[in-house]
Every structure is written in C-alpha cells, then in structure tokens.
C-alpha positions in Angstrom: 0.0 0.0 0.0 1.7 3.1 -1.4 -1.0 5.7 0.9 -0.1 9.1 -0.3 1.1 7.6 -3.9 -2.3 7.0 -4.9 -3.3 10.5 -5.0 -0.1 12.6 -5.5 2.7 12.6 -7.7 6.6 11.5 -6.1 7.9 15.1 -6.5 5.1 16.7 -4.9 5.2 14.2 -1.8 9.4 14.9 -1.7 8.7 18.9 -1.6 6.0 18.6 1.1 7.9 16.1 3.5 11.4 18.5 2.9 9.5 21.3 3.7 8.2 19.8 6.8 11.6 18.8 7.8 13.1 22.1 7.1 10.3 24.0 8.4 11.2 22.2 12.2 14.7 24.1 12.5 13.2 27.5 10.3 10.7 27.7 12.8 12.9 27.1 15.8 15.3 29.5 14.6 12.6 32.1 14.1 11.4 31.0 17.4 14.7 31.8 19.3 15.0 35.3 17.5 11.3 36.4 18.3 12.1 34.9 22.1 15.3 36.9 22.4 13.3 40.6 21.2 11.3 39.9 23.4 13.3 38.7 26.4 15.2 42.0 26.1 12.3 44.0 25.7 10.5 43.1 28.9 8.7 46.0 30.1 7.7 46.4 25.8 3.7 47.3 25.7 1.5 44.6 24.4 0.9 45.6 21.1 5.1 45.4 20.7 4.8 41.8 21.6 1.7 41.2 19.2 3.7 42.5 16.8 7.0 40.7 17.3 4.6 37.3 17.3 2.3 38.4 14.3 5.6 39.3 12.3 7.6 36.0 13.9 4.3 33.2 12.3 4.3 35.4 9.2 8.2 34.8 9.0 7.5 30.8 9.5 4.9 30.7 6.9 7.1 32.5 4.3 10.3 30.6 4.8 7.9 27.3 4.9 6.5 28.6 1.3 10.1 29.6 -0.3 11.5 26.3 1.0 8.5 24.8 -1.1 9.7 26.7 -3.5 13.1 25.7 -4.1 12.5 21.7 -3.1 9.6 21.2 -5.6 10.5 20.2 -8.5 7.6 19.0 -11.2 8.1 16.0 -13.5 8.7 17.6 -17.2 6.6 15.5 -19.7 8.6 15.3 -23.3 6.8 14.8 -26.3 8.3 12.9 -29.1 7.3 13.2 -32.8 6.5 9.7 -34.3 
C-alpha cells in the first residue's frame, strides 16, 4: 500500500515532507530570534509583543513557502514526434 502515492505525484510528496523537515529548524530558529526581542524588551507594551509574534508566524509561513519553492521540482513531460 503506497497511501499518499495514490493520490499525489513523487515530486510533490518529496517537496511537502522536505518542507516539513526544514520548516522544524526554520521555525525554531525564528522562534529563538522572536524569544530573544522579546526577552530584552521586557517592560515592551502589548501591542510590541503582538507585533514581534504576528511578524515572527508570518516569518515561518514564508520561509515554509520559499523552502516549497526551491524543493519542488515537477516531473517535465517530453513529447516525441512519431
């Protein structure tokens, strides 16, 4: 039983379970970053630390997009004269 084969093509199932890998460390890193703004900015009003998490999941969704991006790779049908 192939499961996810069925339905989607090998390069798309590649480029989805890269970008889930890479995404893990992406986000973490983005994670520490937004932590550290935020860790010396204590006394920052709330709307500073809406904005440094707002900006921070925007960051992980984009990176998680471009990393989509540059892993997928479709499958280029030639046709050949007969």
């Amino acid at each position: 039983m192939n499961g996810p084969a069925i339905i989607l093509p090998d390069s798309l199932t590649d480029a989805l379970g890269w970008t889930l890998l890479h995404s893990l460390w992406q986000a973490t890193i983005i994670g520490l970053i937004a932590g550290m703004i935020l860790n010396f900015r204590k006394e920052g009003n709330p709307s500073f630390r809406y904005l440094v998490g707002i900006i921070s999941m925007f960051a992980i969704l984009a990176s998680s997009v471009v990393t989509f991006y540059l892993e997928y790779q479709p499958v280029k049908v030639a046709f050949t004269a007969m």
